[in-house]
HTML snippet that shows the backbone in 3Dmol.js (N, CA, C, O; Angstrom):
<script src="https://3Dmol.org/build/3Dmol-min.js"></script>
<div id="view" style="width:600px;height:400px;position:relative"></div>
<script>
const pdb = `
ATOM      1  N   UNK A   1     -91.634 -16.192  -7.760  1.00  0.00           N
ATOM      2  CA  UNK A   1     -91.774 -14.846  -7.269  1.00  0.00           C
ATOM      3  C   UNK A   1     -92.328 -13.972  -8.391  1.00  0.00           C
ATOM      4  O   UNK A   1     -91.876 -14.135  -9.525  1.00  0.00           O
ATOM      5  N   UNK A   2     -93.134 -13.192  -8.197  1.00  0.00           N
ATOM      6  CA  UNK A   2     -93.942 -12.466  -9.062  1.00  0.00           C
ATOM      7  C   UNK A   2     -92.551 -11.238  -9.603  1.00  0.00           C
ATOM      8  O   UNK A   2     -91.532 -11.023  -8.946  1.00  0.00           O
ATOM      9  N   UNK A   3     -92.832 -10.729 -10.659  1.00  0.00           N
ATOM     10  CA  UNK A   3     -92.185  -9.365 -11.747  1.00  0.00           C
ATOM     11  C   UNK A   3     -91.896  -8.746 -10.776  1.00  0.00           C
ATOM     12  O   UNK A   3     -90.733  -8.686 -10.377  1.00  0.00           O
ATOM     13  N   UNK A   4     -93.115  -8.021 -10.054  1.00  0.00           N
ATOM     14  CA  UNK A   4     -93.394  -6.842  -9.427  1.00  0.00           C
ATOM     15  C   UNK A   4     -92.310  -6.758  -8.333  1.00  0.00           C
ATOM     16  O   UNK A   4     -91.562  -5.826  -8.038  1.00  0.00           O
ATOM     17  N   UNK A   5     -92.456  -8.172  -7.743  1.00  0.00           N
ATOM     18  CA  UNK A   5     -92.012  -7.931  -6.168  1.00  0.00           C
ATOM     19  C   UNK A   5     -90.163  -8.037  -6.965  1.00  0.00           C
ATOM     20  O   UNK A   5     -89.224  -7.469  -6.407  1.00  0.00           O
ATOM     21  N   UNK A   6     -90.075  -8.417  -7.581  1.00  0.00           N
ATOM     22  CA  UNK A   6     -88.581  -8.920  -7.984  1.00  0.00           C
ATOM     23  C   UNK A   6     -87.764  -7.713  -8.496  1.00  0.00           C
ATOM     24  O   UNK A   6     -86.619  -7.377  -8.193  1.00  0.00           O
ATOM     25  N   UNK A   7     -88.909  -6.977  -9.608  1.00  0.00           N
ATOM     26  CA  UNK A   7     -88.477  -5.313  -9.110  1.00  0.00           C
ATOM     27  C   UNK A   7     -88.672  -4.543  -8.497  1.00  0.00           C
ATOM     28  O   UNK A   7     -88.383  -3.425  -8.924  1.00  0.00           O
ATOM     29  N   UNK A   8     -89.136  -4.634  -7.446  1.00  0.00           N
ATOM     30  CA  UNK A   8     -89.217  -3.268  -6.144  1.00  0.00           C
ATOM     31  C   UNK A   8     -87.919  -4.019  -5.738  1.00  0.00           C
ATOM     32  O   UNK A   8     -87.056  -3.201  -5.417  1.00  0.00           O
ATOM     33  N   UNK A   9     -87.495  -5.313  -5.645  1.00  0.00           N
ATOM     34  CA  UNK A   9     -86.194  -5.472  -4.617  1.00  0.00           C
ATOM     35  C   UNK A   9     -85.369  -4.998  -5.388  1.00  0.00           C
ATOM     36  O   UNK A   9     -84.591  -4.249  -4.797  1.00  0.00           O
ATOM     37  N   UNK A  10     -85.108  -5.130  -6.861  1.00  0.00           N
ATOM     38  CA  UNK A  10     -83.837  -4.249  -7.607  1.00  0.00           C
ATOM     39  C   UNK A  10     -84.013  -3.518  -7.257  1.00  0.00           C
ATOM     40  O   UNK A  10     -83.453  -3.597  -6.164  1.00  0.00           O
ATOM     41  N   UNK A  11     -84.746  -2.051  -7.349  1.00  0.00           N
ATOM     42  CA  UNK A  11     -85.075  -0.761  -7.390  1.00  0.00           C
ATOM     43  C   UNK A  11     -84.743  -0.531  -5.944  1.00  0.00           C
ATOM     44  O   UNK A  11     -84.073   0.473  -5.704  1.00  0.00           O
ATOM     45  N   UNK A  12     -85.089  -1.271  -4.979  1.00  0.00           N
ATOM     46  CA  UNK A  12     -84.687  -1.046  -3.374  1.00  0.00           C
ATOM     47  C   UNK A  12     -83.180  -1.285  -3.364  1.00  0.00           C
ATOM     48  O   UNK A  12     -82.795  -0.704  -2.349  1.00  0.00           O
ATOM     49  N   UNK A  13     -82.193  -1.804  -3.930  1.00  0.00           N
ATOM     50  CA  UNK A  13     -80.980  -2.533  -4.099  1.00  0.00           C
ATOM     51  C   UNK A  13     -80.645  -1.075  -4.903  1.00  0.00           C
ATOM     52  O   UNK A  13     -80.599  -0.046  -4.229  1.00  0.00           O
ATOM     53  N   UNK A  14     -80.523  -1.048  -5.673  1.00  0.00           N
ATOM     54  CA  UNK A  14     -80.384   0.096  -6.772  1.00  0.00           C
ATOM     55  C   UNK A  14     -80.225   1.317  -5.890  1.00  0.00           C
ATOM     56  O   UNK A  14     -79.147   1.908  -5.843  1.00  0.00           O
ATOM     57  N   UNK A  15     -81.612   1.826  -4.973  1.00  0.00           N
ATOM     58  CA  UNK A  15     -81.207   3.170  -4.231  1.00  0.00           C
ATOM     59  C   UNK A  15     -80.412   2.851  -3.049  1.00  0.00           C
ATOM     60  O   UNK A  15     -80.140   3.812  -2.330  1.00  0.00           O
ATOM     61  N   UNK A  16     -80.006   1.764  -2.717  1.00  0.00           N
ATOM     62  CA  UNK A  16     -79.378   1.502  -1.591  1.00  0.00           C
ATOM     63  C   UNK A  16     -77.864   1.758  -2.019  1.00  0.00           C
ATOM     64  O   UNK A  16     -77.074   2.395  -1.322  1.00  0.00           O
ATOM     65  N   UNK A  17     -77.618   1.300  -3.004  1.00  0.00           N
ATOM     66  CA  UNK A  17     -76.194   1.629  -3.413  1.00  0.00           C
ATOM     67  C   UNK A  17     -75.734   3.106  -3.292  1.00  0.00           C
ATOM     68  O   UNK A  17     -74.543   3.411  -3.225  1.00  0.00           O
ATOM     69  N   UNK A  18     -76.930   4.162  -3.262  1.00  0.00           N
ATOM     70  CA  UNK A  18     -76.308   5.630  -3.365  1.00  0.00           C
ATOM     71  C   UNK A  18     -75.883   6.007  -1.924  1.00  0.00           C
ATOM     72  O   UNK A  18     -75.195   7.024  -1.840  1.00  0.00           O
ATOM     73  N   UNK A  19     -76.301   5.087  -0.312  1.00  0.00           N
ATOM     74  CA  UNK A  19     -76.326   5.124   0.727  1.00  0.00           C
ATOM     75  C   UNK A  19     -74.931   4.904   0.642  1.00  0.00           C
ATOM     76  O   UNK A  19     -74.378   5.735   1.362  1.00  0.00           O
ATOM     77  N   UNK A  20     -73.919   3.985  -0.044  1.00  0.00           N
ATOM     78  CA  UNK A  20     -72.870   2.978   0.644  1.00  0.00           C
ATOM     79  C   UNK A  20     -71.838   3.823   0.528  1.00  0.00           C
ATOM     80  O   UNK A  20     -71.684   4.549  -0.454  1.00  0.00           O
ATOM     81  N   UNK A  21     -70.692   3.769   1.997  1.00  0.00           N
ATOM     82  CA  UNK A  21     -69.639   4.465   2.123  1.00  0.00           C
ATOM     83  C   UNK A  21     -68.704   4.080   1.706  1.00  0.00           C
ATOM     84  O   UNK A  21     -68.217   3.250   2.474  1.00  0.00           O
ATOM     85  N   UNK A  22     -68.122   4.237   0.825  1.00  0.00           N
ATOM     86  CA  UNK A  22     -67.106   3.569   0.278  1.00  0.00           C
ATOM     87  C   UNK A  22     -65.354   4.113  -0.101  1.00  0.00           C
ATOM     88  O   UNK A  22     -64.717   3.588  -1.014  1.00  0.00           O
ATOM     89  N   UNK A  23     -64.899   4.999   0.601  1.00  0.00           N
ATOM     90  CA  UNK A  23     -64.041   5.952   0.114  1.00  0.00           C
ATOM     91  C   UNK A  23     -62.392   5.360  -0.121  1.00  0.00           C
ATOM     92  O   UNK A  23     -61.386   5.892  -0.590  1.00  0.00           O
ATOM     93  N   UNK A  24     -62.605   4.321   0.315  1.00  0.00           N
ATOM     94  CA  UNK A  24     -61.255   3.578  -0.562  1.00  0.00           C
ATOM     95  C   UNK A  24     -61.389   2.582  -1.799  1.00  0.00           C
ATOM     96  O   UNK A  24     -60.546   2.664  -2.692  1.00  0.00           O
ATOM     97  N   UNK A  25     -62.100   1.932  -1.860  1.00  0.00           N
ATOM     98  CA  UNK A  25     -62.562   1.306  -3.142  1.00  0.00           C
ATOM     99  C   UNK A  25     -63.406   2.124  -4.108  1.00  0.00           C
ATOM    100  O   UNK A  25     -63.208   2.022  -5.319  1.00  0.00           O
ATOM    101  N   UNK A  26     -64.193   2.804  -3.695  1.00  0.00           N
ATOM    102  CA  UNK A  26     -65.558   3.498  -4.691  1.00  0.00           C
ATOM    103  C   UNK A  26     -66.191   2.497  -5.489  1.00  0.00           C
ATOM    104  O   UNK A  26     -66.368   2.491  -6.708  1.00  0.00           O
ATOM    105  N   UNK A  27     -66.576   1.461  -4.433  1.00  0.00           N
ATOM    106  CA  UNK A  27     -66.991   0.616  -5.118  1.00  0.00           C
ATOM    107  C   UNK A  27     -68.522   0.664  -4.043  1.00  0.00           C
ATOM    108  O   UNK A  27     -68.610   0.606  -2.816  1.00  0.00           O
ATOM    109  N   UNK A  28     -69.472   0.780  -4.987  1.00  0.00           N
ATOM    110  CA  UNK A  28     -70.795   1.141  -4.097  1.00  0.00           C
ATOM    111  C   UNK A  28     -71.830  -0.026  -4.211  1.00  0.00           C
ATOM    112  O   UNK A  28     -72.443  -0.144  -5.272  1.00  0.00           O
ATOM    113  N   UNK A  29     -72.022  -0.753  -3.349  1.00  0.00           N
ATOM    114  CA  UNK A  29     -73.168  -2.038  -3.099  1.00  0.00           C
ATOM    115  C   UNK A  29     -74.633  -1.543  -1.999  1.00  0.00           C
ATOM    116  O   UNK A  29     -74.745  -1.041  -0.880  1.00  0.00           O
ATOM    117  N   UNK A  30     -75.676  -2.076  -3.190  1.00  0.00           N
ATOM    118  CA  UNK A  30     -76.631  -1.919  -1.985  1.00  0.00           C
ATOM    119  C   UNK A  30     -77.303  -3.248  -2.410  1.00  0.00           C
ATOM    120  O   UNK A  30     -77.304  -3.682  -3.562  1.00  0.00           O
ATOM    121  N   UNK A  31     -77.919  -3.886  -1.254  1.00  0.00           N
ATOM    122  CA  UNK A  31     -78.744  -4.868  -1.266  1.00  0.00           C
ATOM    123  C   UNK A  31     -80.070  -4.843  -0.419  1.00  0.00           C
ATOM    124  O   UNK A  31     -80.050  -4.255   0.662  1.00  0.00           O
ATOM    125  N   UNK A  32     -81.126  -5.405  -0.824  1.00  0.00           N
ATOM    126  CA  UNK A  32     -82.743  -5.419  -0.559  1.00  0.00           C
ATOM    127  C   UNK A  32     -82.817  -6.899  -0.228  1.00  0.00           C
ATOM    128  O   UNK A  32     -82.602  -7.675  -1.159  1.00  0.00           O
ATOM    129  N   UNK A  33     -83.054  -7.324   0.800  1.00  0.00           N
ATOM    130  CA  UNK A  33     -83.519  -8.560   1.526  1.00  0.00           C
ATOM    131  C   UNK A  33     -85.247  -8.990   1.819  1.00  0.00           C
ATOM    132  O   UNK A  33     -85.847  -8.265   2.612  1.00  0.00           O
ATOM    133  N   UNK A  34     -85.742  -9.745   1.403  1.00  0.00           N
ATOM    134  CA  UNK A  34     -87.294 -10.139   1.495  1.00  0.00           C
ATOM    135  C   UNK A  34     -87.272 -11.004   2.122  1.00  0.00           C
ATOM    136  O   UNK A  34     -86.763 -12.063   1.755  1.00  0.00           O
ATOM    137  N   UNK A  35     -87.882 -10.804   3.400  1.00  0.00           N
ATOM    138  CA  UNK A  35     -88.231 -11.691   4.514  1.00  0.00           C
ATOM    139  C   UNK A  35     -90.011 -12.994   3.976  1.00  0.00           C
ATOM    140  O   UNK A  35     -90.992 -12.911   3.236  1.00  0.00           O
ATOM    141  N   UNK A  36     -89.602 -13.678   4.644  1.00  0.00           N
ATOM    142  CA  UNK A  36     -90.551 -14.972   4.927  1.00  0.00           C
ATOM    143  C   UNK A  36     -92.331 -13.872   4.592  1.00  0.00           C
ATOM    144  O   UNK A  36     -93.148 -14.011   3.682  1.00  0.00           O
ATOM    145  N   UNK A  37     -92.326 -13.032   5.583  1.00  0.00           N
ATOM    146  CA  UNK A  37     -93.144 -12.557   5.605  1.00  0.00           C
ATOM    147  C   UNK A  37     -93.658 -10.816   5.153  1.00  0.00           C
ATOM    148  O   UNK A  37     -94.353  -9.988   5.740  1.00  0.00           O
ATOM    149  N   UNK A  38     -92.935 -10.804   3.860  1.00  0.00           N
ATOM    150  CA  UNK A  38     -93.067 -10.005   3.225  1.00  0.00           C
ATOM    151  C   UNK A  38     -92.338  -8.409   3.204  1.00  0.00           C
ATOM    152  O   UNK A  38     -92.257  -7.548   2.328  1.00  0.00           O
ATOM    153  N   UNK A  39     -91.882  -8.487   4.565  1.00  0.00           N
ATOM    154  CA  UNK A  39     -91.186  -7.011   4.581  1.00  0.00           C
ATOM    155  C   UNK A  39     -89.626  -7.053   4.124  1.00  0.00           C
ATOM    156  O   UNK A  39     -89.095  -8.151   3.962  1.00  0.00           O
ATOM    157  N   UNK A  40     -89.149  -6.267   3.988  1.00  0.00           N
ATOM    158  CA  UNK A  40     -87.669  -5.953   3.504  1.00  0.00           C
ATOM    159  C   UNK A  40     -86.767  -5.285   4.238  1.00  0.00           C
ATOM    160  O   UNK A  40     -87.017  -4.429   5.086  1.00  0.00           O
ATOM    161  N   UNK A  41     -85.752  -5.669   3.918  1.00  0.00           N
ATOM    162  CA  UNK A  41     -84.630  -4.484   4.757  1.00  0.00           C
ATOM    163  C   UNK A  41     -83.476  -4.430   3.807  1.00  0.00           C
ATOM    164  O   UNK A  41     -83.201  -5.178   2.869  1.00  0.00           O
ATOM    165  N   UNK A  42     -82.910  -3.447   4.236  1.00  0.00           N
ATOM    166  CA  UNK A  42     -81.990  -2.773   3.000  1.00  0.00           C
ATOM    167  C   UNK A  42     -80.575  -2.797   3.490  1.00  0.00           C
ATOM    168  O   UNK A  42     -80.515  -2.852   4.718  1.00  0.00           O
ATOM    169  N   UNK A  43     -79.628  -2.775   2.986  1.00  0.00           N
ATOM    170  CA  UNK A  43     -78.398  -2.304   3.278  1.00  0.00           C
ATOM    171  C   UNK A  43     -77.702  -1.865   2.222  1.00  0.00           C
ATOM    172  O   UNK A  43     -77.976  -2.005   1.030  1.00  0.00           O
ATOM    173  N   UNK A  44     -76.513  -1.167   2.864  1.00  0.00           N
ATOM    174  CA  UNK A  44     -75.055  -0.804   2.008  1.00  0.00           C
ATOM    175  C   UNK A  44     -73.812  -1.566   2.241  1.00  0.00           C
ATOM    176  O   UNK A  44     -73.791  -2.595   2.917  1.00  0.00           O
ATOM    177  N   UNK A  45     -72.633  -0.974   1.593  1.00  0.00           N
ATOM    178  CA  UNK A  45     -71.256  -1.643   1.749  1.00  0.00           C
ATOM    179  C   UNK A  45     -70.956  -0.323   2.589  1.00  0.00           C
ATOM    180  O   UNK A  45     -71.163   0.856   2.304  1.00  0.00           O
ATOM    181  N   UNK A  46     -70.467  -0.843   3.578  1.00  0.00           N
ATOM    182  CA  UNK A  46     -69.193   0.505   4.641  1.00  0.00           C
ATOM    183  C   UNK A  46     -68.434   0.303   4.672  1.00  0.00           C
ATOM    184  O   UNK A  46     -68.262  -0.726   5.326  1.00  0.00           O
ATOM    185  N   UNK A  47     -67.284   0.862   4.148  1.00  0.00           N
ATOM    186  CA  UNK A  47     -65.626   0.482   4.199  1.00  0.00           C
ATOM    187  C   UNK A  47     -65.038   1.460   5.632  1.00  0.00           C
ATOM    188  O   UNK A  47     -65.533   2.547   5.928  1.00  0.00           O
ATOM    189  N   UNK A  48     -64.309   1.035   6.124  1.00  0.00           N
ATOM    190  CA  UNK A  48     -63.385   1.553   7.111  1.00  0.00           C
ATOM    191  C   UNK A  48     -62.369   1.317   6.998  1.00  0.00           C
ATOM    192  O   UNK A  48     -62.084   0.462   6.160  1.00  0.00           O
ATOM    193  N   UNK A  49     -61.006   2.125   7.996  1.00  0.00           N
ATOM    194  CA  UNK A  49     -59.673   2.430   7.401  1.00  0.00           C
ATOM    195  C   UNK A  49     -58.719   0.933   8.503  1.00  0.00           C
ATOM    196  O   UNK A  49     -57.540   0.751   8.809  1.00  0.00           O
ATOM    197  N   UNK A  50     -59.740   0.332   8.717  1.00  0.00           N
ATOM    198  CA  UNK A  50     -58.970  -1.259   9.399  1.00  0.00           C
ATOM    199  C   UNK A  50     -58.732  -2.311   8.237  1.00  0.00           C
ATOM    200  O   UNK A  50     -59.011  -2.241   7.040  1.00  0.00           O
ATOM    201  N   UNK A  51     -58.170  -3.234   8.926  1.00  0.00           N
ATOM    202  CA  UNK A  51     -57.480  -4.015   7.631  1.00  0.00           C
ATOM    203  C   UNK A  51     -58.358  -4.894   6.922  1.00  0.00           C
ATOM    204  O   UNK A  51     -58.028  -5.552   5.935  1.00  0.00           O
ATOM    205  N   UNK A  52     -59.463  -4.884   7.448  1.00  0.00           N
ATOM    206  CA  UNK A  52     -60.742  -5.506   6.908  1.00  0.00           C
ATOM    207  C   UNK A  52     -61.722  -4.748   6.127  1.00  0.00           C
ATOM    208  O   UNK A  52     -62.554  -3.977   6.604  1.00  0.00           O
ATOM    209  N   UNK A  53     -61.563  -5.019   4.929  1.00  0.00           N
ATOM    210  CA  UNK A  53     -62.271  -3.340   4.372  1.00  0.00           C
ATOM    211  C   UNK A  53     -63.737  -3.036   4.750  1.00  0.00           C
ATOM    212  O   UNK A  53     -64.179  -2.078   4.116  1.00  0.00           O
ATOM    213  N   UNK A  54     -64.530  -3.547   5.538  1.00  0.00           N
ATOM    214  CA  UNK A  54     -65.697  -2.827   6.348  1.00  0.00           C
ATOM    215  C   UNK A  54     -66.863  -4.291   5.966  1.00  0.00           C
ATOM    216  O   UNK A  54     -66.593  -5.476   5.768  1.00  0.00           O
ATOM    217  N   UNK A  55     -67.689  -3.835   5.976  1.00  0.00           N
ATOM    218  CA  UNK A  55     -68.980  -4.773   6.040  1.00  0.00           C
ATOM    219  C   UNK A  55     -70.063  -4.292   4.423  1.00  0.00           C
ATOM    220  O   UNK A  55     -70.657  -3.330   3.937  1.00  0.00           O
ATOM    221  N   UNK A  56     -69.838  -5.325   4.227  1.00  0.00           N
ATOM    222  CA  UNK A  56     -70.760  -5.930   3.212  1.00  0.00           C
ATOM    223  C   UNK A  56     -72.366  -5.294   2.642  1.00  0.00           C
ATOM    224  O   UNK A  56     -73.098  -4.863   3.532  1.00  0.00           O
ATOM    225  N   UNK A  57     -72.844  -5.248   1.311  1.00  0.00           N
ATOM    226  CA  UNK A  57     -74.063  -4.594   1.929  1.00  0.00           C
ATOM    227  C   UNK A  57     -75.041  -5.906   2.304  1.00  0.00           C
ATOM    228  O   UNK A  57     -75.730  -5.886   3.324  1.00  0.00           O
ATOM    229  N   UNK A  58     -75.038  -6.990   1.430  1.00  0.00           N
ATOM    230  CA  UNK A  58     -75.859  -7.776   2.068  1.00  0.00           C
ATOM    231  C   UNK A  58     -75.867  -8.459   3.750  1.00  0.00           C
ATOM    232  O   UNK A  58     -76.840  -8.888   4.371  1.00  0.00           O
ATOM    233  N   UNK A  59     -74.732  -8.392   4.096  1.00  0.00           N
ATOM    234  CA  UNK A  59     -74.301  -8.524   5.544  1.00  0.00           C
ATOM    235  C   UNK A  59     -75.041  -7.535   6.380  1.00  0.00           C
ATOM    236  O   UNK A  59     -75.494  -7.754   7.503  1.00  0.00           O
ATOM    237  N   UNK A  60     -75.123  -6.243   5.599  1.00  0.00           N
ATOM    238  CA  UNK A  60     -75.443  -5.201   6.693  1.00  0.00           C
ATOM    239  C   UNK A  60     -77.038  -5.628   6.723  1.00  0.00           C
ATOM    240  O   UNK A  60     -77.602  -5.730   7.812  1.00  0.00           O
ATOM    241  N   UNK A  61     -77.653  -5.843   5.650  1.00  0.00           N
ATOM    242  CA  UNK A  61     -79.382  -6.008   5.447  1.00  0.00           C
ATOM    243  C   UNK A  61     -79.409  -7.234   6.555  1.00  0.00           C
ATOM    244  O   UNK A  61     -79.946  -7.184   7.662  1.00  0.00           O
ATOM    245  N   UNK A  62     -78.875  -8.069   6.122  1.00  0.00           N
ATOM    246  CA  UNK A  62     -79.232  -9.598   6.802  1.00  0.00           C
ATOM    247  C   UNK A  62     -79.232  -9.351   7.991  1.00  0.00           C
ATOM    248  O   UNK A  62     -80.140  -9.865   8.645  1.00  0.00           O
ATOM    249  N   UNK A  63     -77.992  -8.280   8.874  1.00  0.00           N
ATOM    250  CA  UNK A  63     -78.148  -7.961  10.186  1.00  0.00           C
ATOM    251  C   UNK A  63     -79.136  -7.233  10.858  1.00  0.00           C
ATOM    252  O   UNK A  63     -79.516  -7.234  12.029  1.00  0.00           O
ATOM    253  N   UNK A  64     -79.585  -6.398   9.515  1.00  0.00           N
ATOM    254  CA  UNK A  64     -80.803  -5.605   9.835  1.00  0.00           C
ATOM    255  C   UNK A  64     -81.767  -6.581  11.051  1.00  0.00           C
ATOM    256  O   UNK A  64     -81.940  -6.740  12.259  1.00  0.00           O
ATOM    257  N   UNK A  65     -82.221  -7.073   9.646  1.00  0.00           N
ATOM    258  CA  UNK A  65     -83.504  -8.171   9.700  1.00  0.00           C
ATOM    259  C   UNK A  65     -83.229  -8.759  10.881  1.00  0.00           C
ATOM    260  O   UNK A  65     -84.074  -8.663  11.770  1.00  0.00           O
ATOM    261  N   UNK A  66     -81.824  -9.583  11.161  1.00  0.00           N
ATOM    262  CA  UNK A  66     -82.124 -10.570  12.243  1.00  0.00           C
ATOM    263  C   UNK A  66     -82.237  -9.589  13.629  1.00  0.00           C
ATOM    264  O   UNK A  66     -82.558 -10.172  14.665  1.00  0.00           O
ATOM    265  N   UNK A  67     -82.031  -8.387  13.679  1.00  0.00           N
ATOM    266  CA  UNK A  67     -81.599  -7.831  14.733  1.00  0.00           C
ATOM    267  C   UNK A  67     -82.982  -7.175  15.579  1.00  0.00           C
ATOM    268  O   UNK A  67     -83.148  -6.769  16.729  1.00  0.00           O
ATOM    269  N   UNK A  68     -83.889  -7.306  14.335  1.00  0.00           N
ATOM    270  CA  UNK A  68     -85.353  -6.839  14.305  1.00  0.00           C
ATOM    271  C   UNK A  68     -86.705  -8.117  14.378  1.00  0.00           C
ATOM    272  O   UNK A  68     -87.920  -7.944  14.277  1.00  0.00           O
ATOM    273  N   UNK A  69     -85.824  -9.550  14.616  1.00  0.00           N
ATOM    274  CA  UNK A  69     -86.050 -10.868  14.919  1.00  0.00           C
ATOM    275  C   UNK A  69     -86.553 -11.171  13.887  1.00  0.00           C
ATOM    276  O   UNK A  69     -87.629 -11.734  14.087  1.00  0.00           O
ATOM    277  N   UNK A  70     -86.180 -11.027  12.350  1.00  0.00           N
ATOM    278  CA  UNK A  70     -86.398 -11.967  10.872  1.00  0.00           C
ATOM    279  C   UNK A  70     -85.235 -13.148  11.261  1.00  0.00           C
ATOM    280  O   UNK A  70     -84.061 -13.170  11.631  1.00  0.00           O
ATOM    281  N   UNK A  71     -86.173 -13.984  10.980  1.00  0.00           N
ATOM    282  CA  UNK A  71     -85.289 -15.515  10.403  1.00  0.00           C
ATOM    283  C   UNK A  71     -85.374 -16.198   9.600  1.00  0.00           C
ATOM    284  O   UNK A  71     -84.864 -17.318   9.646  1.00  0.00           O
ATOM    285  N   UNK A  72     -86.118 -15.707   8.487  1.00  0.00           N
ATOM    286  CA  UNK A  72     -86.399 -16.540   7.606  1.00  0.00           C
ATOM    287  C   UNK A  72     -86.807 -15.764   6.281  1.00  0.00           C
ATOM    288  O   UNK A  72     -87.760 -14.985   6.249  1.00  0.00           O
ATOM    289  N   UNK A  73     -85.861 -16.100   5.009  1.00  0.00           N
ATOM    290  CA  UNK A  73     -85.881 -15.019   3.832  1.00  0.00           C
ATOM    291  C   UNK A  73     -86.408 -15.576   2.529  1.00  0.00           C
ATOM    292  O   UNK A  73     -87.037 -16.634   2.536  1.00  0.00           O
ATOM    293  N   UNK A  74     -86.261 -15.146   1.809  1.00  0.00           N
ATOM    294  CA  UNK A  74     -87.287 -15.489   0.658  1.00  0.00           C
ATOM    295  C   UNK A  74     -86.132 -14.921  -0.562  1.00  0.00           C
ATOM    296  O   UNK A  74     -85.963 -15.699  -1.501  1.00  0.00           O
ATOM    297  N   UNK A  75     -85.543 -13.945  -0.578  1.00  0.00           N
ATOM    298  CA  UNK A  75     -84.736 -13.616  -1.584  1.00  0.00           C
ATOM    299  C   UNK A  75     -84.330 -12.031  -1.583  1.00  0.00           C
ATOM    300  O   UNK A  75     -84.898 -11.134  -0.961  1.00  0.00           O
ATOM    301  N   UNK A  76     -83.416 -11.947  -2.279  1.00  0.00           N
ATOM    302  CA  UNK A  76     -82.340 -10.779  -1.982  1.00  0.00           C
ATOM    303  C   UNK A  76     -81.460 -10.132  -3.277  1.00  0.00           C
ATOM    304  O   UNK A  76     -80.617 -10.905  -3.732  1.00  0.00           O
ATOM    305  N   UNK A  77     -81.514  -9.401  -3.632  1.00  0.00           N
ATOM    306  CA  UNK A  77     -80.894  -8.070  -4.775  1.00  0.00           C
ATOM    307  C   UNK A  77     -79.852  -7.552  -4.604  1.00  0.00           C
ATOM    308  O   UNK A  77     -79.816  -7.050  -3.481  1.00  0.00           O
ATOM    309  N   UNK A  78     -78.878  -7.399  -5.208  1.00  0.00           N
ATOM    310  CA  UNK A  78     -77.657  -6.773  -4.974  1.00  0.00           C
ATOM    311  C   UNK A  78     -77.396  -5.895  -5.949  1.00  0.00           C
ATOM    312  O   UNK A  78     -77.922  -6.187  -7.023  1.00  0.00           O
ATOM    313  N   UNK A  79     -77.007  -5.300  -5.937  1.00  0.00           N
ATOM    314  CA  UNK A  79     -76.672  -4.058  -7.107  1.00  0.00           C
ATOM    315  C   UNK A  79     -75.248  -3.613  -6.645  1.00  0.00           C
ATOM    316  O   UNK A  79     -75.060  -3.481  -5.436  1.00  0.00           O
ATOM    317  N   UNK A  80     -74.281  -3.384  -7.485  1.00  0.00           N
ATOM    318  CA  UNK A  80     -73.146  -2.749  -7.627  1.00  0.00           C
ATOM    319  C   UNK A  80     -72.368  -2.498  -8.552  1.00  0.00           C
ATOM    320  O   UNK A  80     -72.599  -2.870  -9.702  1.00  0.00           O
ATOM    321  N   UNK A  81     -71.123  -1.703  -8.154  1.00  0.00           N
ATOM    322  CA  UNK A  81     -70.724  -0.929  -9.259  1.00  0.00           C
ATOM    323  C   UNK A  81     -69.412   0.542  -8.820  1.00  0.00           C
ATOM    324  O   UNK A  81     -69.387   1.119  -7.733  1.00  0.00           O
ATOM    325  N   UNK A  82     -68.872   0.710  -9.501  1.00  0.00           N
ATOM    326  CA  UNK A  82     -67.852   2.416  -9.724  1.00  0.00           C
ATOM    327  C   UNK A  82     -68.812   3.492  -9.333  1.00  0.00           C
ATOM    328  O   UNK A  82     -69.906   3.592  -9.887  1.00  0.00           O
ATOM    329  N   UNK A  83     -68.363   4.408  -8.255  1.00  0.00           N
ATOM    330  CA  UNK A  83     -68.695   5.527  -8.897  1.00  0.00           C
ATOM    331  C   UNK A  83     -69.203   6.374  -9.756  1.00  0.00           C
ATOM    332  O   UNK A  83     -70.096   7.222  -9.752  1.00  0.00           O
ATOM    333  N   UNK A  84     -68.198   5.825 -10.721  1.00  0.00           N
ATOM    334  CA  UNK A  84     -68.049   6.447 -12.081  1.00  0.00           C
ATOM    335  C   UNK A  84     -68.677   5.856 -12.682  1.00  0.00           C
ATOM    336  O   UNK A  84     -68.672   6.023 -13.901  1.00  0.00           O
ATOM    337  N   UNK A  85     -69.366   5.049 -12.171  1.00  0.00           N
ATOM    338  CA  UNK A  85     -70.220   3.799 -14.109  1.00  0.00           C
ATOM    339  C   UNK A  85     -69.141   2.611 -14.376  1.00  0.00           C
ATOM    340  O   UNK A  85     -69.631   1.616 -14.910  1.00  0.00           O
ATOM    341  N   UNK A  86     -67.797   2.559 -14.098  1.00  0.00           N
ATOM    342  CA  UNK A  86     -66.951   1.507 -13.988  1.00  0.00           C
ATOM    343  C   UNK A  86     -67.232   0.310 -13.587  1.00  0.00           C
ATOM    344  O   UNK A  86     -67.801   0.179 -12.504  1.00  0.00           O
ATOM    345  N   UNK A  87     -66.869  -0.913 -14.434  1.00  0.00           N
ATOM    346  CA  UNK A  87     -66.727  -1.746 -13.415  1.00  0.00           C
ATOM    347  C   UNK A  87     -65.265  -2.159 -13.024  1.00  0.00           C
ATOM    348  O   UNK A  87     -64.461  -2.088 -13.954  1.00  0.00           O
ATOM    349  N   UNK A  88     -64.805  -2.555 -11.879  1.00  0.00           N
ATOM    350  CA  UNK A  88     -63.661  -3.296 -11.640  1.00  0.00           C
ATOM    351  C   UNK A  88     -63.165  -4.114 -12.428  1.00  0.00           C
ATOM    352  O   UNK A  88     -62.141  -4.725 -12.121  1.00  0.00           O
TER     353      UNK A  88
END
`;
const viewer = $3Dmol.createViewer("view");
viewer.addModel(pdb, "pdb");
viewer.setStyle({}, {cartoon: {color: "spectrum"}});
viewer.zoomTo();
viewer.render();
</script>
């Protein structure tokens, strides 16, 4: 995989994390998914107040994609982290 494309998916991963809802952990994930055929889809982490702390960000991208009929990926970025600059 070429530099370029490997950082637009950080950098897509990176602003995705400022999307993610996170208000019981503050723990903020975004992930950038690269399809077979070149396009991307993005997600966050969503926490909710059920006993399952919410959905994933790469879960949420991957659902993107398939939901928009991608089946086939090429590679994927995750970025996370505190709030605060922390890590866990």
């Amino acid at each position: 995989m070429k530099e370029d494309v490997r950082r637009n998916l950080a950098k897509k991963a990176l602003e995705m994390r400022k999307m993610a809802y996170t208000p019981y952990s503050h723990f903020k994930v975004g992930a950038a998914l690269l399809c077979e055929d070149g396009s991307v889809y993005t997600g966050c982490n969503i926490e909710n107040a059920a006993f399952t702390p919410g959905n994933c960000a790469e879960r949420t991208a991957i659902f993107k994609a398939v939901s928009e009929g991608k089946r086939k990926f090429r590679a994927i970025a995750i970025a996370g982290g505190k709030e605060n600059g922390s890590e866990p």
